[in-house]
C-alpha positions as CSV (number, residue, x, y, z in Angstrom):
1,X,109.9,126.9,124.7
2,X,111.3,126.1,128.0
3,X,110.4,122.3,129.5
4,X,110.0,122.4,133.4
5,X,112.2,119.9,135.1
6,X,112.2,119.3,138.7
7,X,114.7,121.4,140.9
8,X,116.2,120.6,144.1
9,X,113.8,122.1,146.4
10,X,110.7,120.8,144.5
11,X,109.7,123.6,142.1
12,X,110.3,123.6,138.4
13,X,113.5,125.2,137.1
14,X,113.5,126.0,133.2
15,X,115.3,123.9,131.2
16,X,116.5,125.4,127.7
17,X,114.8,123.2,124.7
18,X,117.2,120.9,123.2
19,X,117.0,121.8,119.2
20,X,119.0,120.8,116.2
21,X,121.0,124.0,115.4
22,X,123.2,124.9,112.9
23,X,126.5,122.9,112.2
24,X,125.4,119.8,113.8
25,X,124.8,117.4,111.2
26,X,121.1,119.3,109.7
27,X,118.5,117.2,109.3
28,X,119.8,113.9,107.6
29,X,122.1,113.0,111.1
30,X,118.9,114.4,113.2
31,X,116.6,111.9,111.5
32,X,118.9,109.4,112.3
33,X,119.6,110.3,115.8
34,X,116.0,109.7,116.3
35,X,115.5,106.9,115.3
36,X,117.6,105.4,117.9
37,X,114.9,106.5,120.4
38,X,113.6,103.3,122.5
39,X,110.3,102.8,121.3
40,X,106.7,102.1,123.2
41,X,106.9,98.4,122.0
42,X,103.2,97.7,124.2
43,X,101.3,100.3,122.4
44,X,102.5,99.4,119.1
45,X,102.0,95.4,120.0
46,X,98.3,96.7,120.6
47,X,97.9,98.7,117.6
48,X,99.0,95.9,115.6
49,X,96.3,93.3,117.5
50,X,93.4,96.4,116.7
51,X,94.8,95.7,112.5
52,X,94.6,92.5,112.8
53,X,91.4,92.4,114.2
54,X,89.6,94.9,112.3
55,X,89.0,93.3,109.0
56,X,87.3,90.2,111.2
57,X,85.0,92.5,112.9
58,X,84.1,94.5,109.8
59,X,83.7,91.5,107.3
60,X,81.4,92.5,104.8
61,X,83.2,94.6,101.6
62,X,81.7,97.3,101.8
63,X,83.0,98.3,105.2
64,X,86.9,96.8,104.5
65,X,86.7,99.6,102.1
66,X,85.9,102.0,104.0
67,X,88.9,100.9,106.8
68,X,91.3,100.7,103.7
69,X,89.9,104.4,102.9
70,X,90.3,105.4,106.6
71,X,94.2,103.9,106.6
72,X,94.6,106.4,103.8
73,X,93.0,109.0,105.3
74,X,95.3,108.1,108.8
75,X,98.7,109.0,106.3
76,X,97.2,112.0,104.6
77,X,96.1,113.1,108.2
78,X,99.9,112.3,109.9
79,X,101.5,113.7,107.0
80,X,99.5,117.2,107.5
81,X,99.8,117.4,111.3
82,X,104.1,117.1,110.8
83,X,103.4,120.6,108.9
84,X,100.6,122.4,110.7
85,X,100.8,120.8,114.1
86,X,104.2,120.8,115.0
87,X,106.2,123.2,112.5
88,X,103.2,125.6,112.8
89,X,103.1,126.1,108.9
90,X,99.6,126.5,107.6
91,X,99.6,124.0,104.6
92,X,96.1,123.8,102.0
93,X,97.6,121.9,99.6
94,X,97.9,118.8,100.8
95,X,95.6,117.4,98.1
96,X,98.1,118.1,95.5
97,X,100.8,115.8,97.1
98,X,98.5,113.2,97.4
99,X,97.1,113.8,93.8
100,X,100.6,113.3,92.5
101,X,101.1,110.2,94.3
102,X,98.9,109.0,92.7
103,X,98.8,110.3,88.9
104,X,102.9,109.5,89.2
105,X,101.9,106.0,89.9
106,X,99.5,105.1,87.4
107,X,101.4,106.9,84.4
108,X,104.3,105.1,84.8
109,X,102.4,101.4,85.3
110,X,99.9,102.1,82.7
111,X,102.1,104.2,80.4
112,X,105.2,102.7,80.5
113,X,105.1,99.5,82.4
114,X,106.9,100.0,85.6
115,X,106.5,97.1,88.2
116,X,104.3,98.9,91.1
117,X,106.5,99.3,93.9
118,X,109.1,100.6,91.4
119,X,106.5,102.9,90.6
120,X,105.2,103.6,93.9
121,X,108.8,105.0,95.0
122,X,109.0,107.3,92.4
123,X,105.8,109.0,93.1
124,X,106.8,109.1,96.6
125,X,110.4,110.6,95.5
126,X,108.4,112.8,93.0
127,X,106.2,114.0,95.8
128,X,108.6,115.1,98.2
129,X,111.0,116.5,95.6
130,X,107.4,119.2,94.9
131,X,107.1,119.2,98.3
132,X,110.7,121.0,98.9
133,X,109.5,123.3,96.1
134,X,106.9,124.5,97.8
135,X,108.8,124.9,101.3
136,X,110.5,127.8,99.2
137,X,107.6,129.4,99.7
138,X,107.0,128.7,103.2
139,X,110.5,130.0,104.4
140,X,108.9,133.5,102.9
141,X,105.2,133.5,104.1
142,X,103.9,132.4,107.1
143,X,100.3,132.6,108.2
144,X,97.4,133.3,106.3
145,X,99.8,133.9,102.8
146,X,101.2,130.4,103.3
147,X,98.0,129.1,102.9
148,X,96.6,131.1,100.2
149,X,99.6,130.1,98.4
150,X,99.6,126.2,99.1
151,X,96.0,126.4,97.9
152,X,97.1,128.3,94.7
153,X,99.4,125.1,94.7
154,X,96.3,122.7,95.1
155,X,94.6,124.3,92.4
156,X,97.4,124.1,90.3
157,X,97.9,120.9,90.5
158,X,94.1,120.3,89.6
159,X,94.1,122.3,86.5
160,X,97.4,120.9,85.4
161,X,95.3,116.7,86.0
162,X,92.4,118.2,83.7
163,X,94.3,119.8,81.2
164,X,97.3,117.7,80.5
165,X,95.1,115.3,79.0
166,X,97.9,113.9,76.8
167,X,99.3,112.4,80.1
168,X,96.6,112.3,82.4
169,X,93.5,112.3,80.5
170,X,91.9,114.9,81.8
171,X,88.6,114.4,82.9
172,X,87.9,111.8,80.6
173,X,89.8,109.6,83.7
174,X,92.4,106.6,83.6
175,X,90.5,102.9,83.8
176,X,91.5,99.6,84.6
177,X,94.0,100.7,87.0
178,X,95.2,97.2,88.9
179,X,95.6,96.8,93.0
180,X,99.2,96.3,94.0
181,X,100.3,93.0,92.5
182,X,100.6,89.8,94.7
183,X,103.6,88.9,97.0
184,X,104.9,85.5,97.8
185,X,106.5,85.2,100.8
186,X,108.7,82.3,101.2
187,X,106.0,79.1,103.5
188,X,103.5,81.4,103.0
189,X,100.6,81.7,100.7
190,X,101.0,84.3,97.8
191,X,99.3,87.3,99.4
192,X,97.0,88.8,97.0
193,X,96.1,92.3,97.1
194,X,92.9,92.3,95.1
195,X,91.2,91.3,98.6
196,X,90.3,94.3,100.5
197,X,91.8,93.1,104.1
198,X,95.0,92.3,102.4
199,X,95.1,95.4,101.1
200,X,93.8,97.2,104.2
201,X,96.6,95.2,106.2
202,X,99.3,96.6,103.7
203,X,98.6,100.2,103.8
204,X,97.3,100.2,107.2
205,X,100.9,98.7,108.6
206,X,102.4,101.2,106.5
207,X,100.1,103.8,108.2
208,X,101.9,102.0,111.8
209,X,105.5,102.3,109.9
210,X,104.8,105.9,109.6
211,X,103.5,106.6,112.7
212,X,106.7,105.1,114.8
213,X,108.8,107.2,112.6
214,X,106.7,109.8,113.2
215,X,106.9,109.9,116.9
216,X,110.2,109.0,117.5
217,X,111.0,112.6,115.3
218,X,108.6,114.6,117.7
219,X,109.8,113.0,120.3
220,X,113.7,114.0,119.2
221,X,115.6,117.1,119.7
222,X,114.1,117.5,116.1
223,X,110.6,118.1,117.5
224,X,111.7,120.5,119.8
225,X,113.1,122.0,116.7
226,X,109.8,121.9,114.7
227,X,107.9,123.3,117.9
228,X,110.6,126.0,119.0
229,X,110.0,127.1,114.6
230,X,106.2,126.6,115.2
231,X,106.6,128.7,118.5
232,X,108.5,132.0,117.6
233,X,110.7,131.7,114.4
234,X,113.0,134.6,115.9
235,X,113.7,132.9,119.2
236,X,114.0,129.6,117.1
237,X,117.0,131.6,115.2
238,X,118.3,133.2,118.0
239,X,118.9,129.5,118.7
240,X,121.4,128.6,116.1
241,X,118.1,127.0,114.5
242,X,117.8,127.2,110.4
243,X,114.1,127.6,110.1
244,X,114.1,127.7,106.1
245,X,116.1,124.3,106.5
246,X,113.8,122.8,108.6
247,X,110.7,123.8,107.1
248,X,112.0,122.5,103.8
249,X,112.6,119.3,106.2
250,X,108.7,119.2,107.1
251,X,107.2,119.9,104.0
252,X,109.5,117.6,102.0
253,X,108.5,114.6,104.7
254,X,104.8,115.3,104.9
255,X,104.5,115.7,100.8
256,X,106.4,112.3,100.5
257,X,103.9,110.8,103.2
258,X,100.9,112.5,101.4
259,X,102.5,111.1,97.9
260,X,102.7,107.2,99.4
261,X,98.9,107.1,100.5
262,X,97.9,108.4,96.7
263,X,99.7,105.3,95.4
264,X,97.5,103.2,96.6
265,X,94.2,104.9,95.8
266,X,94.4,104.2,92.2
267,X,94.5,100.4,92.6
268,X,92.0,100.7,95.2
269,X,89.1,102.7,93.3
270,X,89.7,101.3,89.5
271,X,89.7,104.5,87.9
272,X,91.6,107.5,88.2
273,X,89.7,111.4,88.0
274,X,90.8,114.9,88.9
275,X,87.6,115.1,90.9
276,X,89.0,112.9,93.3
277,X,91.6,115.5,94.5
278,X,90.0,118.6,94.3
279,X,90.4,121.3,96.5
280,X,87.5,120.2,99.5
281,X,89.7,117.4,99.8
282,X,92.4,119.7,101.8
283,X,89.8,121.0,103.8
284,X,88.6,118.1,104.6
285,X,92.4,116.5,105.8
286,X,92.6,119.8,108.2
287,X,89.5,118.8,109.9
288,X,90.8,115.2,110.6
289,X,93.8,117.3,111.7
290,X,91.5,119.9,114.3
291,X,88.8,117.4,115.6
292,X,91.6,114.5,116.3
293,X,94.2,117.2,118.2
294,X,96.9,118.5,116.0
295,X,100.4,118.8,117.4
296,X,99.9,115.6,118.6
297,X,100.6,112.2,117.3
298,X,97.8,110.3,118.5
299,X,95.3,113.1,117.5
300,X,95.1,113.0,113.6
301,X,94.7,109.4,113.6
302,X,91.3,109.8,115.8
303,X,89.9,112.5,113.5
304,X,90.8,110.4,110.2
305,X,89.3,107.7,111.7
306,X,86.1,109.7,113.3
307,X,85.6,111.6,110.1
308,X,85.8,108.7,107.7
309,X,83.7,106.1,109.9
310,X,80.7,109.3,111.2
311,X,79.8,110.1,107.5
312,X,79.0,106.1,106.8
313,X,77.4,106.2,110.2
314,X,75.0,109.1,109.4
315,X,73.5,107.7,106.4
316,X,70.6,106.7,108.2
317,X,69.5,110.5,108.6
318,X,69.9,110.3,104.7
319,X,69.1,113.8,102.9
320,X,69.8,115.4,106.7
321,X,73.6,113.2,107.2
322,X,75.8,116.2,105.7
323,X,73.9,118.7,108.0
324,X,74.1,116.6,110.8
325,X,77.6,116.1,110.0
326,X,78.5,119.5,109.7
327,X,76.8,120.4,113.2
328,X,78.8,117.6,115.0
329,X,81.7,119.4,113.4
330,X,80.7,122.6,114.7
331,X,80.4,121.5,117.9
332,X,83.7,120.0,118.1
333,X,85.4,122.8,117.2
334,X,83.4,125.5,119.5
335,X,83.6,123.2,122.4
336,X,86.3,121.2,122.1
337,X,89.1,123.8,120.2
338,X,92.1,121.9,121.0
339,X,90.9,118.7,119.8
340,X,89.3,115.5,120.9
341,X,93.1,114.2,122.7
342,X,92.9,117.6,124.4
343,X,89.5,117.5,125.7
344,X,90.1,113.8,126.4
345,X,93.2,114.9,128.6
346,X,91.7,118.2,130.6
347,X,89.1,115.5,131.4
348,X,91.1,113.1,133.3
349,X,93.4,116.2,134.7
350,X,90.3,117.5,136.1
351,X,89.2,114.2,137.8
352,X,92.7,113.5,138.9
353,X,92.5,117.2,141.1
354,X,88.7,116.2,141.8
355,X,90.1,112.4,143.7
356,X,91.4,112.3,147.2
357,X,94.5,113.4,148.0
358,X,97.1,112.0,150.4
């Protein structure tokens, strides 16, 4: 992947991609490297002020749980984009991570007794260490046999929640499960995350955390990494680049992302059930991925948060809603096939050549 700079007499000259090869610190010293990177302080400020605002705007309960859903839905969507979009690695069993944030977290509170966030960092651990497991696999297939195999993983996982029923009760469900426990912050009131927009401001500010994390990576010598892999592995490798290392890198993150939005589903429904993380619930993460625009970072967010909010939208069509759902995703996909941040940006290149020019 070559990145056109501009050359002295005005053309572009190629410019060799900057990747994280072999022998210079792997992964660990890359991570931190990046995070260094200045950050877009304005877009965050106004990501925060959108937050803050939304729980006002949308103040009945019914639809703070749906934007507490769709903050979910934003991790499980940023998480699977780090895989498919920009490593290029086709991933369908992304349910399974998130199932296992979740199960992890509710056995050890309701089992034995673990404070939450205690809890909560061992099913994100516990996550990312399966996650690594299964990038043994991806530095073997790629393609098509990568994802039948990550959806043998999904399905795995979902036999293993119904059947172990000594551990995770198998159909029968966990009940009773408690949100997140309060937090006292020193002059403030105790923050209590039994109310929706407190808990909608917790997981949706992780969501943020993630996402600057996130695109200071992609925006690193370690994206160009993850997009050289994505590119053409053997290129990648004539490189100095170690693609089993990296992938391992990718799937370990995006499982551990996957793992932290499932620890708050538990306390957020009540009730725990396999059904929840069956395998339609993969498909349904690569869609937010497609419509929003994956291998961007901007992209999954709009499709988590298009197909969580259209759905609730549609049930006015009532019986027709899942039809006219699945038409509307249809069309994206026919018309729009790079996404809804693609389509968004050929737009306003094609008026920019359209306006005058000097």
């Amino acid at each position: 992947m070559s990145v056109p700079v501009r050359a002295a007499d005005g053309g572009a000259a190629p410019r060799a991609p900057v990747v994280a090869r072999r022998g210079e610190g792997g992964p660990v010293s890359a991570v931190a490297a990046a995070l260094r990177r200045p950050v877009r302080w304005p877009a965050y400020a106004g990501a925060l002020v959108v937050i803050a605002l939304l729980p006002i705007v949308l103040g009945t309960p019914y639809w703070r749980g749906i934007l507490v859903v769709c903050a979910m839905n934003v991790l499980l969507a940023m998480s699977l984009n780090l895989v498919i979009g920009y490593t290029g690695q086709l991933s369908l069993g992304q349910s399974g991570f998130f199932a296992i944030g979740a199960y992890v977290t509710t056995v050890l509170l309701k089992s034995h007794g673990w404070n939450f966030w205690l809890a909560a960092a061992a099913a994100v651990l516990a996550a990312g260490v399966v996650g690594l497991l299964l990038a043994a696999f991806a530095a073997r297939l790629r393609g098509h046999y990568l994802g039948i195999a990550s959806l043998g993983f999904a399905v795995i996982v979902y036999q293993v929640l119904i059947n172990w029923e000594s551990v995770t009760k198998g159909v029968r469900g966990i009940y009773g499960i408690m949100p997140p426990p309060p937090v006292a912050l020193p002059g403030l009131p105790e923050i209590s995350f039994g109310n929706q927009a407190a808990l909608f401001y917790l997981v949706a500010g992780l969501a943020l955390l993630v996402y600057l994390v996130l695109d200071n990576l992609v925006r690193s010598p370690i994206g160009e990494t993850l997009r050289a892999i994505r590119e053409d592995e053997i290129s990648a490798a004539s490189l100095g680049v170690d693609s089993a290392r990296w992938k391992a890198f990718s799937f370990g993150l995006s499982a551990a992302i996957a793992g932290m939005a499932g620890c708050f589903y538990p306390g957020f429904v009540g009730t725990l059930v396999p059904d929840a993380f069956n395998i339609v619930e993969s498909f349904t993460m690569l869609a937010m991925v497609i419509v929003g625009g994956m291998g961007t970072m901007i992209g999954p967010v709009i499709g988590a948060v298009v197909l969580t909010f259209l759905p609730e939208l549609l049930r006015g069509f009532g019986d027709l809603r899942l039809m006219v759902y699945g038409v509307a995703l249809t069309l994206v996909v026919l018309f729009m096939p790079g996404g809804i941040v693609q389509a968004a940006r050929a737009l306003v290149a094609r008026r920019a050549q359209g306006g005058p020019r000097a």
